[in-house]
VEXSEDREN-76684 format. One record per residue: residue in one letter; x, y, z of N, C-alpha, C in turn. Coordinates in steps of 0.05 Angstrom, whole numbers. Layout:
N
- residuo n.c1 n.c2 n.c3 ca.c1 ca.c2 ca.c3 c.c1 c.c2 c.c3
- A X Y Z X Y Z X Y Z
...
//
This chain:
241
- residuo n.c1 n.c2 n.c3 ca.c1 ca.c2 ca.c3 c.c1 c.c2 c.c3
- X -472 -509 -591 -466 -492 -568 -447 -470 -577
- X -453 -447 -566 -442 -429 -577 -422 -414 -553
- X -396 -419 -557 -363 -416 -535 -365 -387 -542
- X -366 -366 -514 -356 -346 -509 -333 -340 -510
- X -322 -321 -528 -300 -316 -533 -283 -307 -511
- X -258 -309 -502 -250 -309 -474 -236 -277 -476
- X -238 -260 -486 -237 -227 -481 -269 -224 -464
- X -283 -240 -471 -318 -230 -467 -317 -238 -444
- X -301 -251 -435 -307 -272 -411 -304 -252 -383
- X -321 -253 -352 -308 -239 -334 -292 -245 -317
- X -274 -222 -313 -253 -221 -294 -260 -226 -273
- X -252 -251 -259 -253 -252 -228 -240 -239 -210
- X -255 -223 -196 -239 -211 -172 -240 -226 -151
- X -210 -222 -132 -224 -257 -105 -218 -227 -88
- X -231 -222 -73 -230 -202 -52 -232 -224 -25
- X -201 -202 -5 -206 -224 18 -226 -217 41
- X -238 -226 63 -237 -218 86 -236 -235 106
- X -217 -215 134 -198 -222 150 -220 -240 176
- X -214 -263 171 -237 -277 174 -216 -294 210
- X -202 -270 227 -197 -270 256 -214 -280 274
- X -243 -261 262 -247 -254 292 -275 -232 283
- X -303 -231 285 -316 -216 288 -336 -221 261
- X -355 -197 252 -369 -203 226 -365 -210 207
- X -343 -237 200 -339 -228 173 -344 -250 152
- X -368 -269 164 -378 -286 143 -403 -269 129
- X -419 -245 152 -430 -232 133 -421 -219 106
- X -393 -201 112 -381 -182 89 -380 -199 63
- X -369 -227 72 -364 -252 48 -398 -252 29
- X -426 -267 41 -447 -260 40 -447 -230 18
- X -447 -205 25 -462 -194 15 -435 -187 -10
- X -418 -188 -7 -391 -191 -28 -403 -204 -51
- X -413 -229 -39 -412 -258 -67 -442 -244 -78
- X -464 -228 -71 -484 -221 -85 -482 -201 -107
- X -460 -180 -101 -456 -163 -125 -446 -169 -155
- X -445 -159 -167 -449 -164 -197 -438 -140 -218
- X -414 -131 -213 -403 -115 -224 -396 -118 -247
- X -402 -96 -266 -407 -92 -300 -375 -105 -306
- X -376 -127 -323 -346 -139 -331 -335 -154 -315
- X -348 -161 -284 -329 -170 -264 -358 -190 -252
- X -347 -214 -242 -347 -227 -214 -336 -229 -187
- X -346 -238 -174 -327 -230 -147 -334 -254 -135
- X -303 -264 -122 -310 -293 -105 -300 -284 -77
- X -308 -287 -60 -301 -271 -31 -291 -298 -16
- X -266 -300 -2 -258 -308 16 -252 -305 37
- X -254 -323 61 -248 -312 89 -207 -315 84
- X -193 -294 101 -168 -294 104 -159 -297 134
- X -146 -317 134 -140 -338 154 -105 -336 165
- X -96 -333 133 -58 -339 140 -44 -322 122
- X -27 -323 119 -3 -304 90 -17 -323 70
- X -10 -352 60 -23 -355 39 -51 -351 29
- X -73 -340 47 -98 -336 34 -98 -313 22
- X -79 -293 46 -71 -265 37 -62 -256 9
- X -46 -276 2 -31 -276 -21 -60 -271 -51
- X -70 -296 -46 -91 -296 -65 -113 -274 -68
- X -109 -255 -54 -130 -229 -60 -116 -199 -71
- X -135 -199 -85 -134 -167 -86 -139 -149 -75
- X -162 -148 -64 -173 -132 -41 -169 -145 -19
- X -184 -119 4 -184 -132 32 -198 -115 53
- X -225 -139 60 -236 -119 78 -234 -131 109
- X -228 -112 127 -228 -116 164 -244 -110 170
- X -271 -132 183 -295 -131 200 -293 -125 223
- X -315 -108 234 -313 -117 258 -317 -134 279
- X -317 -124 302 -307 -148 321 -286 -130 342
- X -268 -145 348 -251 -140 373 -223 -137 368
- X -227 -102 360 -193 -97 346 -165 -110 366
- X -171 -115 385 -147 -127 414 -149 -150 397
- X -172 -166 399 -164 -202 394 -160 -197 372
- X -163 -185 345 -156 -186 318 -128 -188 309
- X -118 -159 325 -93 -160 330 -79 -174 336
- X -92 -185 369 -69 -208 379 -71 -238 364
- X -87 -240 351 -88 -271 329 -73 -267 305
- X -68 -234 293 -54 -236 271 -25 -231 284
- X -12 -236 306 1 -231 313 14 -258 317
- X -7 -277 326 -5 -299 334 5 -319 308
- X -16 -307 291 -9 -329 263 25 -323 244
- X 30 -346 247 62 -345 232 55 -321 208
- X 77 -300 202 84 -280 189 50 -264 180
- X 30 -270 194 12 -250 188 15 -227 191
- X 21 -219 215 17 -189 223 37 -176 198
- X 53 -180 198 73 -168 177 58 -165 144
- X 52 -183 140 37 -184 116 19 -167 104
- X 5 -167 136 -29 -149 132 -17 -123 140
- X 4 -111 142 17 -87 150 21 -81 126
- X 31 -97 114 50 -86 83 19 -90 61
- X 5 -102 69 -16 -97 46 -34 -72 57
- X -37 -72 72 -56 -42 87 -41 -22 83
- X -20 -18 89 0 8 88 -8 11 47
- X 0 -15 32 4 -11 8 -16 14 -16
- X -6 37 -25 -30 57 -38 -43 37 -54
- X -29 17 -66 -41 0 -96 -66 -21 -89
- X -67 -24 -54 -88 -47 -47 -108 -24 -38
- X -128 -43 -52 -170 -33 -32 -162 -42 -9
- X -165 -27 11 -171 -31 32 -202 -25 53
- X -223 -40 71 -242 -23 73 -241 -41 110
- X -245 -14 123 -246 -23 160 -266 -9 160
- X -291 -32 183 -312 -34 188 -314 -40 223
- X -314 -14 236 -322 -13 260 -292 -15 271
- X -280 -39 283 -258 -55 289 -236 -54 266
- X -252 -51 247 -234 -57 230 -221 -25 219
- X -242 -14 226 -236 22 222 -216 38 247
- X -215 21 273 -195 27 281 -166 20 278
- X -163 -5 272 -143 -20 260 -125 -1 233
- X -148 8 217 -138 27 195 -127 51 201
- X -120 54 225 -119 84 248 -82 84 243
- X -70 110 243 -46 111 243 -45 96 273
- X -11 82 267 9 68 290 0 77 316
- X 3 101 323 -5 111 351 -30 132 351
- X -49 125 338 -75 137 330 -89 129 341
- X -85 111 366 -116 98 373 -119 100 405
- X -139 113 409 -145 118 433 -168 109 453
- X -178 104 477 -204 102 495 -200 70 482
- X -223 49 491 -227 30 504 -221 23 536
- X -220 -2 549 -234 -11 573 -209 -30 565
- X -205 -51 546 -184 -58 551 -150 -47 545
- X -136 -72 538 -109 -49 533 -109 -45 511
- X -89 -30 507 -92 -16 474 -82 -26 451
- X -83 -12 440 -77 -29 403 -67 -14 388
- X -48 -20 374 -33 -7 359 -46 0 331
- X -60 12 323 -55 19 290 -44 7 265
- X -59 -6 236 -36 -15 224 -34 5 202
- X -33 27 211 -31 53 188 -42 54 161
- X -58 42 158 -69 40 126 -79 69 124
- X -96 86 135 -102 107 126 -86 131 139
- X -79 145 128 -52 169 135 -72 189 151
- X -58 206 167 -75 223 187 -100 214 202
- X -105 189 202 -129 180 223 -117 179 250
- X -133 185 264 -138 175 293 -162 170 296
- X -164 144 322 -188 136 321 -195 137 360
- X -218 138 366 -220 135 394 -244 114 391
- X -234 88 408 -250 71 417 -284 65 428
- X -301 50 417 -325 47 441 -337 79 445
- X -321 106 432 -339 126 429 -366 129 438
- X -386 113 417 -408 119 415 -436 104 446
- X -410 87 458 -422 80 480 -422 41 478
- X -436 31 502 -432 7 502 -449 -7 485
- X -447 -42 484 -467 -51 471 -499 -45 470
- X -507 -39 494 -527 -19 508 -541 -5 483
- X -524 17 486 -527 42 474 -513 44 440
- X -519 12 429 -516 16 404 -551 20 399
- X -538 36 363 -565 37 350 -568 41 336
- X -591 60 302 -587 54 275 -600 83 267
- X -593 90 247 -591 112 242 -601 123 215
- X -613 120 198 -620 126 168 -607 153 156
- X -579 153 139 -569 172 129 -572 171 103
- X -573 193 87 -580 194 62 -536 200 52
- X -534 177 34 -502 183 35 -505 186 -2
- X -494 214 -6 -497 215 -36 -481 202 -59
- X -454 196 -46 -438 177 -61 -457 146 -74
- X -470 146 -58 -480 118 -64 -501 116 -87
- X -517 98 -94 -524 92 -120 -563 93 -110
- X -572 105 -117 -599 115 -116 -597 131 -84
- X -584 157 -92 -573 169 -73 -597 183 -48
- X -624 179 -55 -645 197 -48 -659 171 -21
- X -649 145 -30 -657 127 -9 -638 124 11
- X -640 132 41 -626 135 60 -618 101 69
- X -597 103 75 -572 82 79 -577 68 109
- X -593 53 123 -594 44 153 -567 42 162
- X -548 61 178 -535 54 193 -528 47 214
- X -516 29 220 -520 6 247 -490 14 267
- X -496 26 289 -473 22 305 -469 7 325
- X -453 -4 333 -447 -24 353 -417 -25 371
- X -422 -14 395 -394 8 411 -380 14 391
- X -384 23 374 -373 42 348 -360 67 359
- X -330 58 345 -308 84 343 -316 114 330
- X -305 127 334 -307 154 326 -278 162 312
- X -280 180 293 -256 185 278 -242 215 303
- X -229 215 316 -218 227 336 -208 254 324
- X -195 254 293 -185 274 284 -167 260 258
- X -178 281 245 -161 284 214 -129 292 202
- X -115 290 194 -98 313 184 -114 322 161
- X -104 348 165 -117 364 142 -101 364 124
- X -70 352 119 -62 358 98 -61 330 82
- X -76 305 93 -89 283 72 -105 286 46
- X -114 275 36 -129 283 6 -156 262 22
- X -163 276 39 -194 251 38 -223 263 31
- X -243 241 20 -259 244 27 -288 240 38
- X -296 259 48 -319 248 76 -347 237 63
- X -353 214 70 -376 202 44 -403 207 58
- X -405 212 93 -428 196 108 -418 215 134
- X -442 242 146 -441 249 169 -461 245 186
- X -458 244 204 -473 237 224 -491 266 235
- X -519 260 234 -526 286 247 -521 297 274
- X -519 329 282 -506 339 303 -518 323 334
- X -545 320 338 -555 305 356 -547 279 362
- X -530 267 340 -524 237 346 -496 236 352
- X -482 250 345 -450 258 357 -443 250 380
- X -423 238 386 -420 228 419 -402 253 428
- X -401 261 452 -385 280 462 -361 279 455
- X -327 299 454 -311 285 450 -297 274 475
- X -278 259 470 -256 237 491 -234 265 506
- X -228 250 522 -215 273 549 -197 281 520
- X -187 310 531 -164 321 509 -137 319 520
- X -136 310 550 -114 313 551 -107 277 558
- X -111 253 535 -103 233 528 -85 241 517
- X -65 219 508 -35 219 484 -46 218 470
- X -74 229 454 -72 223 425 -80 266 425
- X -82 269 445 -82 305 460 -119 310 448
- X -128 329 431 -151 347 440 -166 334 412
- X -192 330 406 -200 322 386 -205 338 360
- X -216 335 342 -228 352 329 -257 347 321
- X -273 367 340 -303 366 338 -317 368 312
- X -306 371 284 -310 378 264 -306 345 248
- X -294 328 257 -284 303 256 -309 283 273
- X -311 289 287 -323 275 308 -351 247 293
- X -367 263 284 -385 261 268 -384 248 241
- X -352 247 230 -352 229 205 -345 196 203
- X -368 184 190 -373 157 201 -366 141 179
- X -357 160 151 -357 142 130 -333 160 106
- X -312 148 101 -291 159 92 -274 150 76
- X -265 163 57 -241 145 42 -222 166 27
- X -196 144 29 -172 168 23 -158 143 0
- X -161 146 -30 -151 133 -42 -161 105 -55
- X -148 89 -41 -157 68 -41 -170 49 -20
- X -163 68 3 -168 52 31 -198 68 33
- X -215 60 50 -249 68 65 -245 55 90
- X -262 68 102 -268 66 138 -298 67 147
- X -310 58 155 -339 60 157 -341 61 193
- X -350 72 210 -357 63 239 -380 54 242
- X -389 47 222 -427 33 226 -416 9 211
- X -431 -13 211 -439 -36 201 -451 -37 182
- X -448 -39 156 -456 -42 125 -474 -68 126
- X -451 -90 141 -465 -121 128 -474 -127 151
- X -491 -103 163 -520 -123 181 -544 -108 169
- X -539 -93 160 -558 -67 148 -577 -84 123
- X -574 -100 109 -595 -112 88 -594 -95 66
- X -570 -80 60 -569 -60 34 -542 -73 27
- X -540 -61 6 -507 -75 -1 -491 -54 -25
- X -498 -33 -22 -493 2 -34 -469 2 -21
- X -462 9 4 -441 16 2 -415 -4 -2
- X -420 -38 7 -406 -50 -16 -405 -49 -45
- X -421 -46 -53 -419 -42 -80 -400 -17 -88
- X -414 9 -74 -393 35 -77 -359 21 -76
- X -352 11 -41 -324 4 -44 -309 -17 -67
- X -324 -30 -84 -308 -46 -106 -314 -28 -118
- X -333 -11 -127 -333 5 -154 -307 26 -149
- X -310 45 -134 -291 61 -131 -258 53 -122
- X -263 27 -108 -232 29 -95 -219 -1 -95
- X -235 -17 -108 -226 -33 -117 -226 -37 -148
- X -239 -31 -166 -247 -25 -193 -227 9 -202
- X -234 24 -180 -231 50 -186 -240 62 -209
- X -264 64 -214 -271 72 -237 -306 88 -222
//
């Protein structure tokens, strides 16, 4: 038998996800299928501070940014935790629907039906407006061709489901926009004279984003049966390479 020398051997990555409240035994699922050059990946659901501890990454499904909130609020020293790892430049971070409003600056988040939710600032200059794209109703799927991604000419099924809208940018962030939405699929924007004040219609439309290390998606990746743009977020922002 012939022992692999342990330089040859791969690096495990344990990537978490915040396993509250919403999709996120899928994200685990299509996580544990990729196969990154030098790397493994073991995906865990994150439950408390100690599961937190054991990852490197970290992705927020969606689901129901209020109950997400109010469970990590609930769980001894979570909320604090997942604040200081989302705020952190050095952690991947990736919010998916719920989880993309959550990534919304502190007082960045606007519209919903119930009460509101605070922001845990992971991505700088976001605002996000709620349920945007309409009710469960009026979710629906979209085929975008997103060139970041890896056989860039095959369009990406994107899945929305009362999916947020990015409300407005700062322009003086370093981001960038991976995935637009065409002009006919745009939801109108949200009253302007909310506290989060007037949108930017130029904003409205971007569904897929990343500034650093953190990404934001408002469609659903892991109902879609592709697994590109996971793969994109460990290559680029958890790998960074």
């Amino acid at each position: 038998m012939t022992i692999q020398p342990a330089e040859e051997l791969p690096e495990t990555i344990v990537i978490g996800v915040l396993a509250l409240q919403g999709a996120f035994i899928e994200h685990i699922n299509y996580l544990q299928r990729l196969r990154p050059a030098g790397h493994t990946i073991r995906a865990i659901p994150v439950k408390n501070v100690e599961e937190l501890s054991q990852v490197r990454a970290l992705v927020i499904p969606g689901g129901e940014s209020t109950v997400i909130s109010s469970l990590a609020f609930l769980t001894t020293g979570l909320l604090p935790a997942l604040l200081e790892f989302v705020q952190d430049p050095s952690r991947a971070v990736w919010g998916t629907c719920a989880g993309m409003i959550l990534m919304a600056e502190e007082d960045g988040v606007g519209g919903g039906r119930k009460k509101g939710v605070k922001g845990w600032a992971g991505m700088k200059g976001l605002k996000v407006w709620r349920n945007l794209y309409g009710t469960q109703l009026e979710s629906f799927e979209a085929p975008l061709l997103v060139p970041s991604l890896s056989s860039p000419s095959k369009p990406f099924n994107t899945i929305f489901i009362r999916a947020p809208a990015v409300h407005s940018l700062s322009p003086s962030t370093a981001t960038e926009i991976l995935a637009t939405l065409p002009s006919d699929l745009i939801p109108p924007p949200p009253p302007s004279d909310s506290p989060l004040g007037e949108s930017n219609p130029d904003d409205l439309g971007k569904v897929m984003i990343k500034q650093g290390k953190k990404m934001v998606t408002s469609f659903h990746p892991e109902l879609s049966g592709d697994t590109r743009v996971h793969e994109f977020w460990v290559e680029k922002c958890v790998l960074g390479r």
